[in-house]
C-alpha positions as CSV (number, residue, x, y, z in Angstrom):
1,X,-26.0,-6.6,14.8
2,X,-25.1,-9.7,14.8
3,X,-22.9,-10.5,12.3
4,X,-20.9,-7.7,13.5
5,X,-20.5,-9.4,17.0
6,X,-18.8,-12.6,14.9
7,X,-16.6,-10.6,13.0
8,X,-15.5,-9.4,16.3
9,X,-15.3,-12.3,18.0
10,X,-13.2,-13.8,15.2
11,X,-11.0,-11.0,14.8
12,X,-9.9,-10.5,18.5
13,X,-9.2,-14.7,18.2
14,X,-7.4,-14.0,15.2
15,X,-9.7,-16.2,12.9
16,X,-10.8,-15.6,9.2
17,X,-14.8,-14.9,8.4
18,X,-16.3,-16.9,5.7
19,X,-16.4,-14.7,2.2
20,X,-20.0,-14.4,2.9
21,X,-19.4,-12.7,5.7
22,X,-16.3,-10.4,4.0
23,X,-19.3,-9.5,1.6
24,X,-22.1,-8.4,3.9
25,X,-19.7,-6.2,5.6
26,X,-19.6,-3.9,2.3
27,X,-23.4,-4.1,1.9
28,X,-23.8,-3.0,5.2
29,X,-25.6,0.6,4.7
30,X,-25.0,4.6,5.9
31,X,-26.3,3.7,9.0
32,X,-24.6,1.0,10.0
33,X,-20.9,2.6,9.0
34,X,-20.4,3.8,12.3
35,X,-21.0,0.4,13.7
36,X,-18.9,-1.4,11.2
37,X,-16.0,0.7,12.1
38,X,-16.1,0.8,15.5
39,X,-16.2,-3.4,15.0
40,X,-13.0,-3.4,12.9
41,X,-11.9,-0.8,15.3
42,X,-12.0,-3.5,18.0
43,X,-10.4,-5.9,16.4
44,X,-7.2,-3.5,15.4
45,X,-6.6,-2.1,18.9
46,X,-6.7,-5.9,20.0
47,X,-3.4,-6.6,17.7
48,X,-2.2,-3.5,17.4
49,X,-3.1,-0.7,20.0
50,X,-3.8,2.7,19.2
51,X,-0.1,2.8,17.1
52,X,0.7,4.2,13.6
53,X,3.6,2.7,11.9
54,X,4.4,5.8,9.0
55,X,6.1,4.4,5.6
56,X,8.0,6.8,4.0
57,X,8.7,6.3,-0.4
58,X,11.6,7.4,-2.6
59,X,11.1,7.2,-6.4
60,X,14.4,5.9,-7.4
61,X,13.6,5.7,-11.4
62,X,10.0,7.5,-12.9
63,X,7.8,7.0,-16.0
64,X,8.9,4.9,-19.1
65,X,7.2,1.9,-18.3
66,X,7.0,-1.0,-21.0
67,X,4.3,-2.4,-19.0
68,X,0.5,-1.6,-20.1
69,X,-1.4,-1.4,-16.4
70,X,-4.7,0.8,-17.1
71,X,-4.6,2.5,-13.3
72,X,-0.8,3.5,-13.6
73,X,0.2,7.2,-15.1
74,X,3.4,5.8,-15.9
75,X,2.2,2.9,-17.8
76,X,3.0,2.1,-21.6
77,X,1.2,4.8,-24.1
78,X,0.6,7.2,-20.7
79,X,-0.1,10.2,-22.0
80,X,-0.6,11.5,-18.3
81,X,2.4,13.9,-17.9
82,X,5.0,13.0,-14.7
83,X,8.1,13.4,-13.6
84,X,10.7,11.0,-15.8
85,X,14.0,10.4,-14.6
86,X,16.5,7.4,-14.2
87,X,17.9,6.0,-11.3
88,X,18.7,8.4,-8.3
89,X,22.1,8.0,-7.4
90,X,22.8,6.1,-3.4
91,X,23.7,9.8,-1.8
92,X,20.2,11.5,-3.5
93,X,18.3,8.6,-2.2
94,X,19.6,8.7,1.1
95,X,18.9,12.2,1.7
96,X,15.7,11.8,0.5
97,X,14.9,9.1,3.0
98,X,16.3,10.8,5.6
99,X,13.6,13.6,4.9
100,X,11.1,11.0,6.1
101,X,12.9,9.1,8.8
102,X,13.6,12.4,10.2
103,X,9.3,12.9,10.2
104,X,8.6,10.0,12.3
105,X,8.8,7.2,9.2
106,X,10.6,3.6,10.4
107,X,10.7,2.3,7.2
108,X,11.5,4.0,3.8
109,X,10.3,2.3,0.7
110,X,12.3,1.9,-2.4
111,X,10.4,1.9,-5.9
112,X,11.1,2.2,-9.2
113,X,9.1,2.0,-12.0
114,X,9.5,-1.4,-15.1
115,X,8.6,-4.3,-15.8
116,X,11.5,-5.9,-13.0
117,X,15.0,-5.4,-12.2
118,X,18.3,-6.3,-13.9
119,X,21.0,-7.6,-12.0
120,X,22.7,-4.3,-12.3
121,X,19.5,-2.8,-10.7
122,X,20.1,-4.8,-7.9
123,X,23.6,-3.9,-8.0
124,X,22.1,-0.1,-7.5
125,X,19.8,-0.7,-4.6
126,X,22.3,-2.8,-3.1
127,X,24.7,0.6,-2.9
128,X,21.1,2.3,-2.0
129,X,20.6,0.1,1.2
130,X,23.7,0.5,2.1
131,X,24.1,4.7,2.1
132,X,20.8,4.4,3.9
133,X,21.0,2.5,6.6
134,X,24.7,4.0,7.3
135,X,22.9,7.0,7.9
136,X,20.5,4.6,10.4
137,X,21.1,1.7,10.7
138,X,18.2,1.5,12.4
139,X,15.6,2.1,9.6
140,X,13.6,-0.3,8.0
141,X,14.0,-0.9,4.1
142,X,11.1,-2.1,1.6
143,X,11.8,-2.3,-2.2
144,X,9.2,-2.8,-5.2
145,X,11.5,-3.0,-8.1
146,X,8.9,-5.2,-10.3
147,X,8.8,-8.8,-10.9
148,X,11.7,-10.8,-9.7
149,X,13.8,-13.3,-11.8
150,X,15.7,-16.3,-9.8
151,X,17.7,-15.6,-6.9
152,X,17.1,-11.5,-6.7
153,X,15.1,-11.4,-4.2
154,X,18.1,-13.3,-1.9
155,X,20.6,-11.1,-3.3
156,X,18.0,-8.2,-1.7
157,X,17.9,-9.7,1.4
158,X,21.6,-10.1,1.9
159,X,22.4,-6.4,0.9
160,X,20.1,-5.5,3.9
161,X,16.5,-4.9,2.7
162,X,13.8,-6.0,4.9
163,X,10.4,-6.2,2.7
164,X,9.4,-6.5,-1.1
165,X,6.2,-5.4,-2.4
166,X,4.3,-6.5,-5.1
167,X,0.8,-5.9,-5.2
168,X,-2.1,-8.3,-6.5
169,X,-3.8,-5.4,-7.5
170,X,-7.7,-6.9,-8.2
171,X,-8.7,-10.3,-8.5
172,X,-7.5,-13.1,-10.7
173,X,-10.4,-13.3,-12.6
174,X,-10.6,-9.6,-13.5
175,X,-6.9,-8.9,-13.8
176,X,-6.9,-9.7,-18.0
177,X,-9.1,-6.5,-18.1
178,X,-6.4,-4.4,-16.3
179,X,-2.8,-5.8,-17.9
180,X,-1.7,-8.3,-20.5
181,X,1.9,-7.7,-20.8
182,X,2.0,-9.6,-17.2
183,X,-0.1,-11.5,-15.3
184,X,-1.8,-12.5,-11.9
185,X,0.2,-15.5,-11.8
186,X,3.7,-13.4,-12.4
187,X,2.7,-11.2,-9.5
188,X,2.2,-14.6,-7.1
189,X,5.3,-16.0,-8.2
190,X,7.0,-12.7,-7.2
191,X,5.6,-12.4,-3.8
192,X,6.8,-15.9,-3.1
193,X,10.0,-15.4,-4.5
194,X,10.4,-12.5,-2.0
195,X,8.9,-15.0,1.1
196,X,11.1,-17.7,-0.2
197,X,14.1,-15.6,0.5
198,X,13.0,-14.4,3.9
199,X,11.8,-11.1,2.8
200,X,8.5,-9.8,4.7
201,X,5.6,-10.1,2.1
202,X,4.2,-6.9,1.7
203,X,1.5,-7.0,-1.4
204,X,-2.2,-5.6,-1.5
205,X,-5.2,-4.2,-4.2
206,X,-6.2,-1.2,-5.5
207,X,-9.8,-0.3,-5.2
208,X,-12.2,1.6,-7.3
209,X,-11.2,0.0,-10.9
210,X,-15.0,-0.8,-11.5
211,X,-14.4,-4.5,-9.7
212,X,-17.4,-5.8,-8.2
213,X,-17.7,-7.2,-3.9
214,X,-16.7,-10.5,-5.2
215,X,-13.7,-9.3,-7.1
216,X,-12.7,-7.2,-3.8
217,X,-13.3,-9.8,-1.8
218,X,-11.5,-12.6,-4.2
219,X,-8.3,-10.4,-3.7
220,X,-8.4,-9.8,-0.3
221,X,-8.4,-13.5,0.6
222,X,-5.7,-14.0,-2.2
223,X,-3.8,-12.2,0.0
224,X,-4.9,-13.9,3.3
225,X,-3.5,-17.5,1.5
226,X,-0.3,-15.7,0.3
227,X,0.5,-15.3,4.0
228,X,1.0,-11.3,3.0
229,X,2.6,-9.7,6.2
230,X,1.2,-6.3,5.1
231,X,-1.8,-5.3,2.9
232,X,-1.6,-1.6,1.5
233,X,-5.3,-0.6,0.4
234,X,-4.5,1.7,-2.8
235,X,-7.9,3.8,-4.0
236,X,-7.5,4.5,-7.2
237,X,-7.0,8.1,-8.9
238,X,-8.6,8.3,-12.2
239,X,-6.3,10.6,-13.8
240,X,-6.9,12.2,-17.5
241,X,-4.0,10.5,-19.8
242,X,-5.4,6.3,-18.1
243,X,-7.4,4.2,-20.0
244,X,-9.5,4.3,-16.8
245,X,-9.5,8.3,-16.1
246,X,-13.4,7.9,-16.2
247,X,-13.6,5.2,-13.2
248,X,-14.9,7.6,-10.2
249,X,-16.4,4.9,-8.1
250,X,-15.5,5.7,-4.8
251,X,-17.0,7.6,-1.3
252,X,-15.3,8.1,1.9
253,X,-18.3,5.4,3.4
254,X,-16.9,2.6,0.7
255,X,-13.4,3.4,1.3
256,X,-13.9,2.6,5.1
257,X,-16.6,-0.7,4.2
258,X,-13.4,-1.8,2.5
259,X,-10.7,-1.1,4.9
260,X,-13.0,-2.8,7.6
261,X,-13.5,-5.7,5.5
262,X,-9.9,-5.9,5.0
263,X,-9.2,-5.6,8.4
264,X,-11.5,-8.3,9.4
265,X,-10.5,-10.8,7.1
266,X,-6.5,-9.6,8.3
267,X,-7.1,-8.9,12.0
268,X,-3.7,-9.5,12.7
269,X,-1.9,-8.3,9.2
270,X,-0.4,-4.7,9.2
271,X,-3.0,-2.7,6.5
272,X,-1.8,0.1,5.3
273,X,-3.6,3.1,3.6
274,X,-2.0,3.8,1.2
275,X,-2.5,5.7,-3.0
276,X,-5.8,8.1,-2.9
277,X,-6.6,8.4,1.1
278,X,-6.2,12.1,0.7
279,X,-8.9,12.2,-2.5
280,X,-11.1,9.7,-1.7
281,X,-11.5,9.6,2.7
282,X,-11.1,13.2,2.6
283,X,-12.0,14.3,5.9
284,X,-12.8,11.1,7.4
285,X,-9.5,10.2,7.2
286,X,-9.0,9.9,11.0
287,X,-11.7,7.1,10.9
288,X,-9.7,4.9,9.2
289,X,-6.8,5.2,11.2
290,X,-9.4,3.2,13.2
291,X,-9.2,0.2,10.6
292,X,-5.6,0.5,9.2
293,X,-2.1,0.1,11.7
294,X,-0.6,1.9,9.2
295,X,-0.1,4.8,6.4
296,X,2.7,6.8,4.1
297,X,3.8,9.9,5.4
298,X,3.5,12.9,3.0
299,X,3.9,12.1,-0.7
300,X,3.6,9.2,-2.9
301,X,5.4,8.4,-6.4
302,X,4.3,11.0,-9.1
303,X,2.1,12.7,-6.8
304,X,1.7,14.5,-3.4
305,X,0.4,13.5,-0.4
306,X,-0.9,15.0,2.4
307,X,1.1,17.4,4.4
308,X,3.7,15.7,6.5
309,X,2.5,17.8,9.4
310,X,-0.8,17.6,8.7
311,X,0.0,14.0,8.9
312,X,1.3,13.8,12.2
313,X,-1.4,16.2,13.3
314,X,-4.1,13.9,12.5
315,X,-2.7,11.2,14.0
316,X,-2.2,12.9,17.2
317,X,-5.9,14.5,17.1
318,X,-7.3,11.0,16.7
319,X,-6.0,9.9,19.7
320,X,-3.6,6.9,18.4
321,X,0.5,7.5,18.7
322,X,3.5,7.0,15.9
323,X,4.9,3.9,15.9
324,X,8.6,4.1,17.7
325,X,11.7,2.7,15.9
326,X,12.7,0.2,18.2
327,X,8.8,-1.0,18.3
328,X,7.6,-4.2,16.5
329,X,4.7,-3.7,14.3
330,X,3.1,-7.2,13.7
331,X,2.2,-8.7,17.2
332,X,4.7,-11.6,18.7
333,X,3.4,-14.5,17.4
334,X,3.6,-13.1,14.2
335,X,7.3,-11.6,14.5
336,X,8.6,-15.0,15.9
337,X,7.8,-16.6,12.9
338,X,8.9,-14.2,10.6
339,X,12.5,-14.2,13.2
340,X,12.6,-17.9,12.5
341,X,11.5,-17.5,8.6
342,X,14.0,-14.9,7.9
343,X,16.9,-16.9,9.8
344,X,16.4,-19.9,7.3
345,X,16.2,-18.1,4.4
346,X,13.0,-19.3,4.2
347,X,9.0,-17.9,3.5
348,X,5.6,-19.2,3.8
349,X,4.3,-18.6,0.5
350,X,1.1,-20.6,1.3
351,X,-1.6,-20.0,3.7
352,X,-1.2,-18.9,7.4
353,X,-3.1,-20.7,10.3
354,X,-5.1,-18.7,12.5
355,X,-3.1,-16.1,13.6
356,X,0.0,-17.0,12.1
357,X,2.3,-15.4,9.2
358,X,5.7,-14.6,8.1
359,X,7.6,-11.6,8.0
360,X,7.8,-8.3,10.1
361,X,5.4,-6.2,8.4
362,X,5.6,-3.0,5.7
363,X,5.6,-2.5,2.4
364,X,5.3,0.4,-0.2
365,X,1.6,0.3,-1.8
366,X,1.5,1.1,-5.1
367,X,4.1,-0.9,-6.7
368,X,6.8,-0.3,-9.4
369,X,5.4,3.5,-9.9
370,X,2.0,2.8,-9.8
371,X,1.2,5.7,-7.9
372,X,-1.3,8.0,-9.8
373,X,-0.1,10.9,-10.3
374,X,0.1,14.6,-12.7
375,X,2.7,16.9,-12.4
376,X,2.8,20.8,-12.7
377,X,3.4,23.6,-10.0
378,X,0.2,24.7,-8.2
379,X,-2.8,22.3,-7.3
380,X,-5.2,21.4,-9.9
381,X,-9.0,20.7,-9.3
382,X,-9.6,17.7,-11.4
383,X,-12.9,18.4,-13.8
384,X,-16.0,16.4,-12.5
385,X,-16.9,13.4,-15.4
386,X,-20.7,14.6,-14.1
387,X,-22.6,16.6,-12.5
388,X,-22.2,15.4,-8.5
389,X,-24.7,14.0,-6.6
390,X,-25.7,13.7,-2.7
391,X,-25.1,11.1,-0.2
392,X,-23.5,8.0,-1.6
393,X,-22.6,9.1,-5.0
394,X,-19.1,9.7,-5.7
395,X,-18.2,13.6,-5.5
396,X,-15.5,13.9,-8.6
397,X,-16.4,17.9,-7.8
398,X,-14.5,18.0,-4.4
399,X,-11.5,16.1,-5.6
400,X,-8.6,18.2,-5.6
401,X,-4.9,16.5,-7.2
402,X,-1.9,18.2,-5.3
403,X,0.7,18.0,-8.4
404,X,4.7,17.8,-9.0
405,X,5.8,20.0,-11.4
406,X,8.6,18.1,-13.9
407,X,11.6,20.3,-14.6
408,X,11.8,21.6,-10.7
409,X,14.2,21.5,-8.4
410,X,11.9,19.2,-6.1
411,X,13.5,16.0,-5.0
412,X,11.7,12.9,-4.9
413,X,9.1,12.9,-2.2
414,X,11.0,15.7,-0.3
């Protein structure tokens, strides 16, 4: 079709399509997916090959939120039930991210839940970093502590940490209707705060909130202007306890329009699948490892992922290969800016021209323990809010929550 040969042709030059395009790409129908995703598909293996780069998160501090986001089981007045605990001590955290460096991951992502650090939180991570990459020096580090107050985000970047993450979440003009003790122009200032400093930007959206195309859309170029190095695609978990437990709005066919679309308006940006692949792609996960460069290995904040192994397995099966250690993940023209950005000290924080961008890539998804997440000991099926339906309705019915049970002996993300 042909707007699908100018999405490609725009992607492999490493161009933005107009919105109108962005928003006839999730329009397109059943029977065009296939075609939609071997388009993207294109346009990924032109920047990034047929590698994976694996994330790997450590919950340094759960639950007890003062902030009021609907989509997060940690959130003020949650009455979802998770793990709660204070800040993990350097030597837990370290062997906890050795757990997933150990399984292939290059960079381990550091995230604890609030509204943003203190400058003895800083102090913390700072002592974090440091037991971490003593271990290997080699690994990447990403934190999402919160928002960021004047002159953290250097302090970050001189203790060692490579990336910050703080996600936009949904669109500005709908993000009233998900938080009011922050807002969408808090969560800018922070990811240029983090660029500023010469941290790679790593901030994306959640989908599945009940935003409309033009919200999605909205957010995704946000993103595109903040010059975002990576772009973690959350789909949200409704879970019982959220003021949106009720919001099952997604099928594997419009988690993939939206990773294409994503991928097409950042052909050259590392997007990550990240909160809800398991429950929402299901078993067309492999087919968007043909959109996305990257995903987290095994679990996520307050729940669990996929198998680590199972992982691995998938990746392997689909034909595409872990990202190596010593391997760059955005391509060269990327990287030497971000070289250059990070040697001054400096960030874009405005738009990229075509095909260029700050910052080495990464990132941690859902941001500041916004994960979704229950906890107990044995796997829950989650109720269906109605009775399911056939092709593209949502299928609440084959939904089933892998849960951590509070009180155990189970590390963080171990």
């Amino acid at each position: 079709m042909d707007l699908l040969d100018t999405l490609t042709a725009k992607g492999l030059r490493g161009e933005t399509p107009t919105r109108e395009e962005a928003l006839a790409v999730l329009a397109t129908t059943d029977d065009e997916l296939l075609d939609v995703v071997a388009a993207a598909g294109r346009v990924r293996r032109r920047w990034f090959g047929r590698r994976v780069k694996l994330n790997y998160l450590v919950n340094l501090k759960s639950g007890l939120c003062p902030e009021d986001c609907s989509y997060c089981s940690q959130r003020l007045g949650s009455k979802a039930e998770i793990l709660k605990y204070t800040w993990l001590k350097p030597g837990q955290a370290a062997e906890a991210a050795k757990a997933g460096v150990s399984g292939g991951a290059k960079r381990v992502c550091l995230v604890a839940s609030g509204r943003g650090p203190t400058d003895r939180d800083i102090d913390r991570v700072t002592d974090t970093v440091a037991a971490i990459k003593e271990a290997d020096p080699a690994v990447e580090v990403c934190a999402c502590l919160g928002l960021l107050s004047d002159n953290q985000a250097e302090r970050l970047k001189a203790a060692g940490v490579d990336a910050y993450n703080h996600n936009l979440n949904t669109s500005e003009g709908t993000y009233g209707d998900i938080a009011t003790t922050h807002t969408y122009a808090d969560r800018v200032d922070t990811v240029q705060k983090a660029h500023g400093a010469g941290l790679s930007a790593c901030s994306g959206l959640i989908a599945g909130m009940g935003e409309s195309d033009e919200d999605l859309v909205d957010v995704v170029f946000a993103l595109r202007e903040l010059g975002s190095d990576s772009v973690p695609v959350n789909f949200l978990i409704p879970f019982e306890g959220t003021p949106l437990a009720k919001e099952w709005n997604l099928t594997p066919q419009r988690c993939l329009r939206i990773l294409a679309m994503v991928r097409f308006v950042n052909p050259d940006t590392e997007v990550r699948i990240a909160g809800g692949r398991e429950v929402h792609l299901r078993t067309m996960q492999p087919l968007g490892l043909h959109l996305a460069n990257s995903i987290f290995l095994g679990d996520y904040l307050t729940s669990e992922g996929q198998a680590g192994q199972a992982d691995l397995d998938m990746i392997r099966d689909a034909g595409f290969e872990v990202e190596g250690m010593g391997e760059g993940t955005l391509p060269r023209h990327r990287a030497d800016v971000a070289a250059q950005a990070a040697h001054a000290g400096g960030g874009c924080g405005t738009a990229p021209a075509a095909g260029g961008g700050c910052g080495t890539g990464g990132g941690c998804g859902p941001c500041g323990g916004h994960a979704h997440g229950d906890t107990g000991t044995e796997p829950e099926t989650v109720e269906p809010v109605e009775a399911a339906g056939a092709g593209d309705e949502a299928r609440t019915d084959l939904v089933r929550v892998r849960r951590r049970g509070a009180g155990t002996e189970l590390a963080p993300n171990a």
